[in-house]
C-alpha positions in Angstrom: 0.0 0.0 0.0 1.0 3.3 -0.8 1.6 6.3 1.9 -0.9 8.4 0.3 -3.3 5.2 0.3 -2.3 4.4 4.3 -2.9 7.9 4.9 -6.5 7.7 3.3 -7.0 4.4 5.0 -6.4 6.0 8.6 -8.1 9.4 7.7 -11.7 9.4 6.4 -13.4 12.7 5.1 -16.2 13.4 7.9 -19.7 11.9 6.6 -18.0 9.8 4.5 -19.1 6.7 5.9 -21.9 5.2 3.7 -24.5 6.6 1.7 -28.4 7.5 2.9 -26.9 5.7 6.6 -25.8 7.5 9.9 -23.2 9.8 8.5 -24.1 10.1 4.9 -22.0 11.4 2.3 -19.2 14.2 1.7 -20.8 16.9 0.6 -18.0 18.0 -2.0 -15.1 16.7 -3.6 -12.5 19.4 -1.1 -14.1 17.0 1.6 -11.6 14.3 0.4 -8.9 16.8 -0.2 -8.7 17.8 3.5 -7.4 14.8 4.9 -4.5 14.7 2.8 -3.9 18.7 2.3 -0.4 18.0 4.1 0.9 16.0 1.7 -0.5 18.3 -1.2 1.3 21.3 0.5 4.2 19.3 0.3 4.0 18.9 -3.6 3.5 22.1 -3.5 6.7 23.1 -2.0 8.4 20.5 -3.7 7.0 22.1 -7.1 7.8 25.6 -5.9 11.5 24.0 -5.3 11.8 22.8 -8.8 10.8 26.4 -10.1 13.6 27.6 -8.3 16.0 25.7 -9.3 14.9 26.1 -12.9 15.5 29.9 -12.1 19.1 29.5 -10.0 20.1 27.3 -12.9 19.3 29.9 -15.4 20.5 33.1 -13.6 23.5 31.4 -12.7 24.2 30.2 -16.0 24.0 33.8 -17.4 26.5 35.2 -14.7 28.8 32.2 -15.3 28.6 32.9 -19.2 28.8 37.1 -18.5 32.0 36.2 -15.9 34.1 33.8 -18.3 33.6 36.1 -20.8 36.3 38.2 -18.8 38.4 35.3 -18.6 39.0 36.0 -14.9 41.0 32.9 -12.2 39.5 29.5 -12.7 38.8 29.2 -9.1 36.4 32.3 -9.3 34.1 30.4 -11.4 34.0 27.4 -9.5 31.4 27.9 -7.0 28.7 29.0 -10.1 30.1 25.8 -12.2 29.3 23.3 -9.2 25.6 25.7 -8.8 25.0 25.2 -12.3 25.2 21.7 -12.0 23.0 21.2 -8.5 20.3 23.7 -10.2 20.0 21.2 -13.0 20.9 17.8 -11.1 17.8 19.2 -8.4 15.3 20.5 -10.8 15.0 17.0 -12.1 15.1 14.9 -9.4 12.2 17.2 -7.4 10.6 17.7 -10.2 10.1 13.9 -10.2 9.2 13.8 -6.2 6.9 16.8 -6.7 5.0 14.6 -9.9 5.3 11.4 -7.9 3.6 12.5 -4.6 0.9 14.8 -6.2 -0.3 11.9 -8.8 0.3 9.7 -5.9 -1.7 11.2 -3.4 -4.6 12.5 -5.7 -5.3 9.3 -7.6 -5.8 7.4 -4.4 -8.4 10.3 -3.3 -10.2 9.9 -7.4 -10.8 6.2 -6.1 -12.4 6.8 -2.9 -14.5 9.5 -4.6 -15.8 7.3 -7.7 -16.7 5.3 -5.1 -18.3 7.7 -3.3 -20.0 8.7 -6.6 -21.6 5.6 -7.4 -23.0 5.0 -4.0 -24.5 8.6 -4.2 -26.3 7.6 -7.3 -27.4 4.1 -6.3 -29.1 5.6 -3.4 -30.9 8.9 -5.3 -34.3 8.8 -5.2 -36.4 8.8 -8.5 -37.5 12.8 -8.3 -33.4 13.0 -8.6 -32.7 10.0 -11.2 -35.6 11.8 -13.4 -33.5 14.9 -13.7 -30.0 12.3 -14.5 -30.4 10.3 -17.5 -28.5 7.6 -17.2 -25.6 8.7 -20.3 -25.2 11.8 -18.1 -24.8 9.5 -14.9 -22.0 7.8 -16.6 -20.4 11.1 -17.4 -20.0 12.3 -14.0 -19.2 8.6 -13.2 -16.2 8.9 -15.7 -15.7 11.7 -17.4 -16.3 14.3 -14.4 -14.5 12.1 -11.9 -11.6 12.2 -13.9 -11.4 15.7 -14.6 -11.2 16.5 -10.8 -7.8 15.1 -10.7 -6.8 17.9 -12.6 -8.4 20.4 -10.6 -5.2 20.2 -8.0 -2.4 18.9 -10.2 -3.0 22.0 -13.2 -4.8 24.3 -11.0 -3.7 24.6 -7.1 -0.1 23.0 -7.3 1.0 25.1 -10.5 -0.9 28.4 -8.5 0.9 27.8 -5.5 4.7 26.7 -7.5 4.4 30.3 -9.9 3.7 31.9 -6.8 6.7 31.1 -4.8 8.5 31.5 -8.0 7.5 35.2 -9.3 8.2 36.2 -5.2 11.8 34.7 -5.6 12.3 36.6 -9.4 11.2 40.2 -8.0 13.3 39.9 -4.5 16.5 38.5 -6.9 15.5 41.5 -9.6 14.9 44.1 -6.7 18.5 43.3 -5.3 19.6 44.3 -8.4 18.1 47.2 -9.5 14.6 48.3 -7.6 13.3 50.0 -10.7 13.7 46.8 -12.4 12.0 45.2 -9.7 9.2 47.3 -10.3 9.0 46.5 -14.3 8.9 42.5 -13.2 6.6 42.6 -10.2 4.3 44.5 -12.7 4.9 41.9 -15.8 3.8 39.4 -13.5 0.5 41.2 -12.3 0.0 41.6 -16.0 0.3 37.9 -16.9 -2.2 37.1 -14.2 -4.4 39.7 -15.6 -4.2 38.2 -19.1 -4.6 34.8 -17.2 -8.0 36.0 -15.9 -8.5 37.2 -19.1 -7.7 34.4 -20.9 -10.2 32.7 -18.6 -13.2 35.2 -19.5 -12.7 35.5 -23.0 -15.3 32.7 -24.2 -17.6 32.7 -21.1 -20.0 30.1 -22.8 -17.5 28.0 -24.0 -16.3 25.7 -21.2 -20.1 24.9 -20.1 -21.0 24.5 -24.1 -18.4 21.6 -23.9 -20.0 20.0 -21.1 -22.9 20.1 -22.8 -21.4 19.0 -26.2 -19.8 16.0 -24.5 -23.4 15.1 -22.9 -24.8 14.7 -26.0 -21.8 12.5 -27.5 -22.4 10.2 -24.5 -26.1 10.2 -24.6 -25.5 9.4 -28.6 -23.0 6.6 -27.5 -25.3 5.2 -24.8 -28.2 5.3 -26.6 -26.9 3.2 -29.5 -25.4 0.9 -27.4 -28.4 0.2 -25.7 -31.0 0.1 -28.7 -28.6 -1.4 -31.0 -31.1 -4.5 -31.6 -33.7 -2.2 -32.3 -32.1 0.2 -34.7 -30.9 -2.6 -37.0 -34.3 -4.2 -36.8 -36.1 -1.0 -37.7 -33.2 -0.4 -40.2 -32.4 3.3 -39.1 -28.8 2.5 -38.2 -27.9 5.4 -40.9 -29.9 7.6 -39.2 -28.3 7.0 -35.9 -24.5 7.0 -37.1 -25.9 10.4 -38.5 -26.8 11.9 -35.1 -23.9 10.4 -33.4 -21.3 11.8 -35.8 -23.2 15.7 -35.5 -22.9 15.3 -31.9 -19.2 14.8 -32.5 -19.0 17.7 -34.9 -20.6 19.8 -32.2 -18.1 18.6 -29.6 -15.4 19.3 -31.6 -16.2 23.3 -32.6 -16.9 23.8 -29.0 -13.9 22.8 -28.0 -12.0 24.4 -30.4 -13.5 27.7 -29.7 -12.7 26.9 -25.8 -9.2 26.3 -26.6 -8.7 29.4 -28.4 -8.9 31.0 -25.0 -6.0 29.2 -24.0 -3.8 30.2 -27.0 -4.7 33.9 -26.9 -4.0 33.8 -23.3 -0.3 32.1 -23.9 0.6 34.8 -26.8 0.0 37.4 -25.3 1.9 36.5 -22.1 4.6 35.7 -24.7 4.4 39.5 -26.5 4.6 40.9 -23.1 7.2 38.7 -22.0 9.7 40.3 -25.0 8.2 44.1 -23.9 9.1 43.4 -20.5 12.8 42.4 -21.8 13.2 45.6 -23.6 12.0 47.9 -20.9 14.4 46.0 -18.5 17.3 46.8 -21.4 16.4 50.2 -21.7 17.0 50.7 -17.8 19.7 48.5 -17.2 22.5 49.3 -19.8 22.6 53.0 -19.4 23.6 52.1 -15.7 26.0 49.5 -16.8 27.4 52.1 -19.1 27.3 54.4 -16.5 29.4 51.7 -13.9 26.3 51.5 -11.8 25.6 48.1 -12.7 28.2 45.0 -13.0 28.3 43.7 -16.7 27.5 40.3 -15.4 24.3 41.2 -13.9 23.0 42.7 -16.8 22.5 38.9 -18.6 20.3 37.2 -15.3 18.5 40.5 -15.3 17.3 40.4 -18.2 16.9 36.6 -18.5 14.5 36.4 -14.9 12.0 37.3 -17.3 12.6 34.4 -19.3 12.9 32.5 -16.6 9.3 32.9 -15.7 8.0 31.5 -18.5 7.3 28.1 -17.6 5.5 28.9 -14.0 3.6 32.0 -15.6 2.0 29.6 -18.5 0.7 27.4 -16.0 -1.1 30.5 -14.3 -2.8 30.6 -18.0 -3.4 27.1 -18.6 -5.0 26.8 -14.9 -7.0 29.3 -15.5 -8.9 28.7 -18.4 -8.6 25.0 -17.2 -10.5 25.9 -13.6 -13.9 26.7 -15.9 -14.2 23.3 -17.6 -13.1 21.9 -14.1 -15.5 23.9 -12.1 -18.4 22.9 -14.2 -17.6 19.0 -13.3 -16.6 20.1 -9.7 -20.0 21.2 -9.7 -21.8 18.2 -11.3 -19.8 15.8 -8.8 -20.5 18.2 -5.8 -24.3 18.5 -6.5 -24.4 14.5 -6.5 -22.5 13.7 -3.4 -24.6 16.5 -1.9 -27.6 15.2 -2.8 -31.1 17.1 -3.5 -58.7 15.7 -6.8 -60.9 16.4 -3.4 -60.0 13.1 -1.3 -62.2 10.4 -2.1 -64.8 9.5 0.8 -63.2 6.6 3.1 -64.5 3.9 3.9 -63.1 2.0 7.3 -62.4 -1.8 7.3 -61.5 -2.9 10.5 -59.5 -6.2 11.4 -57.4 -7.9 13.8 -54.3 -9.6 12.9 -52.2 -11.8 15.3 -48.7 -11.1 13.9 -47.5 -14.5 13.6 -49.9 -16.2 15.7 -52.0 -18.0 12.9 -54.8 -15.8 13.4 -56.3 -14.6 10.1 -57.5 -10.8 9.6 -61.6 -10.3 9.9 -63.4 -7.2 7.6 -66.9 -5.6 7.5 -66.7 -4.5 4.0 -70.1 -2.3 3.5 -70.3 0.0 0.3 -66.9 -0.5 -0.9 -67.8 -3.6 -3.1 -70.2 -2.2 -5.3 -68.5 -2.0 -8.4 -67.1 1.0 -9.5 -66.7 2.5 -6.4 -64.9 5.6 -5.7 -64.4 4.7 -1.9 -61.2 5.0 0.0 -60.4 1.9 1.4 -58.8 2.4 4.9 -57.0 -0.6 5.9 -56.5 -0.8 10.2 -55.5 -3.3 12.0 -55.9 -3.5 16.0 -53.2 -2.1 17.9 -51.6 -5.1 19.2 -47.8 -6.2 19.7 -45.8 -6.6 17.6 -46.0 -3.8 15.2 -47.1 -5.0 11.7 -44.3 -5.7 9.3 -45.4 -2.9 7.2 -47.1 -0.1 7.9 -48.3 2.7 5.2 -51.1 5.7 6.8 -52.4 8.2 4.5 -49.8 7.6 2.2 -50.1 9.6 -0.9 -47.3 9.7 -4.0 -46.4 11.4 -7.3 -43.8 10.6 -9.8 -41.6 13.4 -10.9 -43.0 15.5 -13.6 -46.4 14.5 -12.7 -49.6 16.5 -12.2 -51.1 14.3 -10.0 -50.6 11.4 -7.1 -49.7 8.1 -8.3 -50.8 6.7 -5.0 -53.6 8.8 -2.8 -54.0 8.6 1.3 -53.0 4.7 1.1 -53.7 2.7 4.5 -52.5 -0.7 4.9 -50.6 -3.0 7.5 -49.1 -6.3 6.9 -48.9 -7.8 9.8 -45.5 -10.6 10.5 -45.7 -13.7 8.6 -48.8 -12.2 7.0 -49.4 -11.9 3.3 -50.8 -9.1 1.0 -52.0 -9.4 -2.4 -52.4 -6.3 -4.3 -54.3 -6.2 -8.0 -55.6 -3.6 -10.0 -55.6 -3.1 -13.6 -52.6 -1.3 -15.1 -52.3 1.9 -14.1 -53.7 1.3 -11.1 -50.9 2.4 -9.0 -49.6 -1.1 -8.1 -45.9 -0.5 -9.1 -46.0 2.2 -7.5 -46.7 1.3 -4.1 -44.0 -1.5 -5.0 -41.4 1.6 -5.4 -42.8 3.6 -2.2 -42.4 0.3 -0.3 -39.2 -0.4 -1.6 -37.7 3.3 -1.2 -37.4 3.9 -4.6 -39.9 7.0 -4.5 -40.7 9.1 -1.9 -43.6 9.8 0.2 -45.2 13.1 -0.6 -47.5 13.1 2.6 -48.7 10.0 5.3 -46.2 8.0 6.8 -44.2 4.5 6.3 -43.5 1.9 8.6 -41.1 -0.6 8.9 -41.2 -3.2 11.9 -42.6 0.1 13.4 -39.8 2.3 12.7 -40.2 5.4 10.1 -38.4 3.6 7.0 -38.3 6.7 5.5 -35.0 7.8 8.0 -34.1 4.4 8.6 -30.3 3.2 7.7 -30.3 2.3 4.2 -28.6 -0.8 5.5 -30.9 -1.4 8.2 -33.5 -0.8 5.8 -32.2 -3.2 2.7 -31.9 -6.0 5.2 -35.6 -5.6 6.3 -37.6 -5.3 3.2 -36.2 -7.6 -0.1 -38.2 -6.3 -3.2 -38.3 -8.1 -6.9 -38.9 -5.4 -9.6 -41.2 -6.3 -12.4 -38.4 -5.5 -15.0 -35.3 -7.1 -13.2 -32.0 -5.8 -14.4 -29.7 -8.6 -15.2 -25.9 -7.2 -15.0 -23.0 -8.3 -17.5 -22.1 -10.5 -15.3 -22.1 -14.8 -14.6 -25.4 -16.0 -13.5 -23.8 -16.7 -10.3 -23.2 -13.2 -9.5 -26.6 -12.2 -10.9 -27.2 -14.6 -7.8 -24.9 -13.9 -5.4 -25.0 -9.8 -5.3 -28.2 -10.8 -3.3 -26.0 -12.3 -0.8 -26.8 -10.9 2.9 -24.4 -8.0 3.9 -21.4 -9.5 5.0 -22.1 -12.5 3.4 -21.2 -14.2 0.0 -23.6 -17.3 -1.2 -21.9 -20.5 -1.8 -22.1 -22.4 -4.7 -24.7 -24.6 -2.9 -27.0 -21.9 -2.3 -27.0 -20.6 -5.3 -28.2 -24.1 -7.3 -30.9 -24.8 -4.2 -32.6 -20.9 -5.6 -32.3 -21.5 -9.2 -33.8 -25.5 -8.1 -36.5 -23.6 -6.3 -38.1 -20.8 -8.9 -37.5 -23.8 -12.0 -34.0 -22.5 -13.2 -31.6 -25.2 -12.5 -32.2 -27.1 -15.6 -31.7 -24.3 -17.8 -28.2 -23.1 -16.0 -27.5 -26.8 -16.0 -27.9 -26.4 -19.6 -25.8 -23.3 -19.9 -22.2 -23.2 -21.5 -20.4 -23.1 -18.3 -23.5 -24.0 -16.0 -23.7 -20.5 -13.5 -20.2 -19.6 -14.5 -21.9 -18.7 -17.7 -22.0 -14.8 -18.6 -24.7 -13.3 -18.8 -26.0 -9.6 -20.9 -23.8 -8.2 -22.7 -21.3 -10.7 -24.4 -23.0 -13.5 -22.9 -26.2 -15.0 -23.2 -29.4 -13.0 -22.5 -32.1 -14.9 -20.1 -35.9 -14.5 -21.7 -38.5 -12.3 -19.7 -39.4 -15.0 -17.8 -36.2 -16.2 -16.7 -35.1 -12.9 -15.6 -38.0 -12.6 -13.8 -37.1 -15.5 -11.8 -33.9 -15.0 -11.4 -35.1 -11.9 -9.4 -37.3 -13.8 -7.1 -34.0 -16.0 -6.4 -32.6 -12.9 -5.4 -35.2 -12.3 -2.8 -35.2 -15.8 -1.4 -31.7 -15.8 -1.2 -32.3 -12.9 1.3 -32.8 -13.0 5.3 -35.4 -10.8 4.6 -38.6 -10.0 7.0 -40.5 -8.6 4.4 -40.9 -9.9 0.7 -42.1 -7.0 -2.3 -43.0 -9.2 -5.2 -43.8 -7.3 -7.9 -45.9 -9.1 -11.1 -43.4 -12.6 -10.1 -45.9 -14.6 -12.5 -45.0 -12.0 -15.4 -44.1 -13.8 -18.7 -44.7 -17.5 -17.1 -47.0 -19.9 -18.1 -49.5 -21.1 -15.8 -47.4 -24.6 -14.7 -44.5 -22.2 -13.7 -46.2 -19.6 -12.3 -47.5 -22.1 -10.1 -44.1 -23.6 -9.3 -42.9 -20.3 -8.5 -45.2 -19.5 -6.0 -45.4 -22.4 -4.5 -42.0 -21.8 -3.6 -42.1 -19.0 -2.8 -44.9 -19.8 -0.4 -43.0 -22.4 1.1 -39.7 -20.0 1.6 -41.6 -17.6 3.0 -43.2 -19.8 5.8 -40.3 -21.3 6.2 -38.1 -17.8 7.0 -41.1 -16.5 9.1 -41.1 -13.5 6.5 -44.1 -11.2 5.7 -45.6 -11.1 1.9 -46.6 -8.5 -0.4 -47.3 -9.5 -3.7 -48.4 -7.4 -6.7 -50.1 -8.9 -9.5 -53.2 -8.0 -12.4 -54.0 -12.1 -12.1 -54.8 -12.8 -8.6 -55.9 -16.3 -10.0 -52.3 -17.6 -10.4 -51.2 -16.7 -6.9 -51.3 -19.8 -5.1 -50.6 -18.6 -1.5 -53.3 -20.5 0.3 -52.5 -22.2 3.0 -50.2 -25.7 3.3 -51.1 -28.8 3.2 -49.4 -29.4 6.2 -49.5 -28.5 10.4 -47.5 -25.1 9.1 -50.1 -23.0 8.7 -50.0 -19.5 6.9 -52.5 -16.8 8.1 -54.9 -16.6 4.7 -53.9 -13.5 2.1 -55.9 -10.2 2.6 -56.5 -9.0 -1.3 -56.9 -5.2 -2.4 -57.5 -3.8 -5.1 -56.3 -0.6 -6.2 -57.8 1.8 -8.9 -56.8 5.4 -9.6 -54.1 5.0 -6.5 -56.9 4.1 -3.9 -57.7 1.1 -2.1 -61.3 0.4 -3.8 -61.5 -2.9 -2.5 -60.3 -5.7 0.3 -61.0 -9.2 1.1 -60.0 -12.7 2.2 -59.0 -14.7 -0.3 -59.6 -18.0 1.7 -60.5 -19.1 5.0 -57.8 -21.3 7.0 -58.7 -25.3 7.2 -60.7 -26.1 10.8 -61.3 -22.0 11.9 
């Protein structure tokens, strides 16, 4: 391990400690910079070092040529022939330590704040993903993330080193001659003018480039993505024609943003050669006049030229610090992170959480078909709390006009099951994604083993409640791992467990059947698993979970009836088995066979609503338990 990698290993940025949990996350990138701002001080001496020595070697080399010139004693020249060689023996090697440390030190921090990056956008919530498509999550991912190493190695390091080294040029000039001292303490304010300059000249430029370079990646991702369905519809033409004017766009953006840069550089480069005559003009009358040594007239007027090399990195850092602010930015603002009612209609119950005892309603008006009643789901306060809680609990999806979900009551109660139907539309996905935290609460509250989920531990939470997605994301990945991320925190599935949760939801044969059985890749570059099969293999994600609380969401999508059967059937028995609490979303109640067992385990009977327009609109007991 690396120092700068022990030294990020024993110093933390404060909130840095998981995502959504306890401590959250940093809220900027300078978070990560604090705990090693030692070590970047001391590239930055080590850098102003090397600009010294780049200046000694210089001035002395002038003074040594000026002073042979006179052919004075050998021994006179001896001290400036042995400086002349540590100037140039020193600029190297600390110009290599200076390089070393800084690239050192900030790569480790670019790791720990991809990291950081990618565990702020796993946990956004979908109001924030809706404003982030996904090609313009991968550029602050990537492209931004990268950038910010610049942001101390061309900007603050090459600051700090042209500092230190313009300071040393106008003491060394001002020993000299004071008026001269003037003429280069004021070339230097006028480089850092045209710097700033430089940096203003094409205001729109820098942010035009993120933007160009958006659209490239969008372009890129986009293809990538619909590649099947662009060949099919035969428009690939079309989109090699949109990718290649995103390009064209890029490219005259940046070109107009580097123009900046150049005119900046001349100039300093036209002043530079003014500033060398002005100096000439004072200097050699006094020479002339014996007011000045002949030999100090050549470092004189080389200190100029001397500066060259700190005072274009002034330039280039400052047209560089707009690009990099605008992904400093981006990065910052993701690790920061940011109808009258419908009457109701009570239905009353009692549910023994876990005690076998199945739930009782009065359902009065809200059968009749049609109905615009407001189901309100309450169970009788008894202990323990219900698995899952929801009171009043009313949703919207970004962009929308109106709630998704309205004033929702419902408990599950432990070891209890909940089957939710509705037509699409309805609202049943979602109350999957309020359940599952993937969409916020606008009003009413959530509750999880009776604790508000909505402020609960994002690992506390993720152990707790396992949810299946109706369109499950299979990942580049071996079918294994497609497995095994499911794994309990601070766990990893065997290879055992793995084959008993394909055996269960009717997978096994087909991995056994695979190339390289569940060593076999999967998505892209591998095979890709039909709609049913990737809707199974995320129900083996959830039974591979020590889960309390199961979110099923459409599990019988895309299987015939024999396996939707199978599935459920297991999924019945895991659940009994594991004590855990059910909640499953379907538009064909039929298939959900989730009565009770055949044998002395018993399973309290399903309560069924139905949702329409958001609202509960209807609730009832799909079966009564054998001998009650």
């Amino acid at each position: 391990m690396t120092p700068a990698r022990r030294a990020l290993a024993d110093t933390t940025p404060p909130g840095s400690r998981g995502t959504g949990g306890e401590s959250g996350s940093p809220a900027s990138f300078h978070a990560f910079l604090r705990p090693i701002r030692w070590r970047l001080a001391l590239a930055a001496a080590l850098g102003g070092l090397t600009q010294l020595c780049a200046i000694g070697l210089l001035a002395t080399a002038a003074w040594l040529i000026s002073r042979a010139a006179q052919m004075p004693p050998l021994l006179t020249l001896s001290v400036a022939i042995v400086a002349v060689r540590a100037f140039g023996i020193g600029r190297g090697v600390l110009r290599y330590a200076e390089r070393l440390l800084a690239h050192d030190t900030v790569l480790a921090v670019l790791g720990r704040v991809r990291a950081r990056v990618f565990e702020a956008l796993a946990s956004q919530s979908p109001e924030q993903q809706h404003a982030l498509r996904r090609s313009d999550a991968l550029v602050v991912l990537v492209r931004d993330v990268d950038e910010l190493q610049y942001l101390p190695l061309r900007v603050y390091l090459p600051t700090a080193s042209a500092l230190v080294a313009s300071v040393a040029c106008v003491i060394v000039q001002w020993s000299i001659d004071s008026a001269a001292g003037v003429v280069l303490a004021a070339f230097v304010a006028a480089s850092a003018a045209l710097s700033w300059w430089a940096a203003r000249a094409v205001p729109e430029a820098d942010p035009q480039v993120g933007h160009a370079q958006a659209q490239v990646a969008a372009a890129v991702h986009d293809s990538m993505v619909g590649a099947a369905d662009i060949a099919a519809l035969g428009v690939a033409g079309r989109a090699v024609q949109q990718l290649a004017s995103a390009q064209s766009s890029l490219e005259r953006t940046a070109r107009r943003s580097q123009w900046a840069a150049n005119a900046g550089a001349s100039a300093t480069v036209v002043l530079q050669g003014a500033v060398i005559v002005l100096l000439a003009a004072r200097l050699v009358p006094l020479m002339q006049a014996g007011r000045l040594a002949p030999v100090w007239l050549a470092t004189a007027l080389l200190l100029p030229l001397a500066l060259a090399e700190s005072l274009g990195g002034i330039t280039t850092a400052a047209v560089q610090w707009r690009s990099l602010r605008a992904a400093l930015l981006r990065v910052d603002a993701i690790l920061g992170g940011s109808a009258a009612p419908p009457a109701q209609v009570v239905v009353e119950g009692i549910a023994g959480a876990g005690s076998g005892a199945e739930p009782s309603f009065t359902a009065p008006q809200h059968q009749r078909a049609g109905s615009d009643a407001h189901i309100e789901l309450k169970f009788a306060a008894v202990e323990p709390a219900p698995a899952v809680a929801l009171s009043d609990a009313s949703a919207r999806w970004p962009g929308a006009d109106v709630d998704a979900l309205s004033e929702v009551r419902l408990a599950l109660p432990e070891r209890g099951t909940l089957v939710v139907t509705g037509n699409s539309g309805s609202g049943k996905s979602t109350l999957v994604s309020v359940l599952a935290r993937l969409l916020a609460l606008r009003s009413g509250t959530y509750q999880v083993h009776g604790a508000d989920a909505t402020v609960m531990p994002d690992e506390r939470f993720r152990g707790d409640i396992a949810a299946a997605e109706q369109e499950a994301y299979v990942f580049a990945a071996s079918l294994a791992e497609n497995i095994r991320l499911a794994s309990p925190a601070g766990a990893r599935a065997d290879d055992e467990q793995v084959w008993s949760v394909l055996e269960r939801v009717g997978l096994a044969e087909w991995a056994r059947c695979l190339p390289r059985g569940t060593d076999t890749q999967l998505g892209a570059g591998g095979v890709w698993p039909s709609g049913g099969q990737r809707q199974r293999i995320a129900i083996a994600r959830v039974l591979l979970r020590e889960a309390g609380v199961w979110v099923l969401d459409e599990p019988t999508e895309y299987l015939d009836q024999a396996a939707a059967e199978k599935v459920m059937r297991a999924v019945r028995v895991a659940a009994t088995d594991r004590l855990a609490a059910l909640l499953l979303v379907t538009h064909q109640p039929e298939v959900v066979d989730i009565g009770p067992r055949s044998d002395d385990t018993w399973r309290p009977a399903p309560l069924v609503l139905t949702l329409r327009h958001g609202a509960v609109v209807a609730a009832s007991v799909e079966c009564e338990s054998p001998g009650r």
